[in-house]
Steps between C-alpha positions, in 0.01 A plus 500: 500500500805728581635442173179585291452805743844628426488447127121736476725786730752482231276493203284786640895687587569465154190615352476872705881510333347467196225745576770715669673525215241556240386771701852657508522445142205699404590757713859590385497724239864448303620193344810496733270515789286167354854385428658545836188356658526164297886503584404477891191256420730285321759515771247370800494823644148536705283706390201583783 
């Protein structure tokens, strides 16, 4: 039960990163801004 628990806390983790990050995305207004935020997205940096 532990194990399924822990694997739905990461799923749902990953998915308000995703959200996060499309958020962030549609907010930035420059291209180096959408590019820096995929450069830290890409790295595992956490976006909350």
């Amino acid at each position: 039960m532990s194990s399924v628990r822990s694997s739905w806390r990461q799923r749902r983790a990953a998915a308000r990163t995703r959200r996060a990050l499309d958020q962030a995305l549609a907010r930035s207004t420059t291209p180096s801004m959408r590019d820096e935020l995929m450069t830290m997205a890409g790295s595992g940096f956490n976006i909350r």
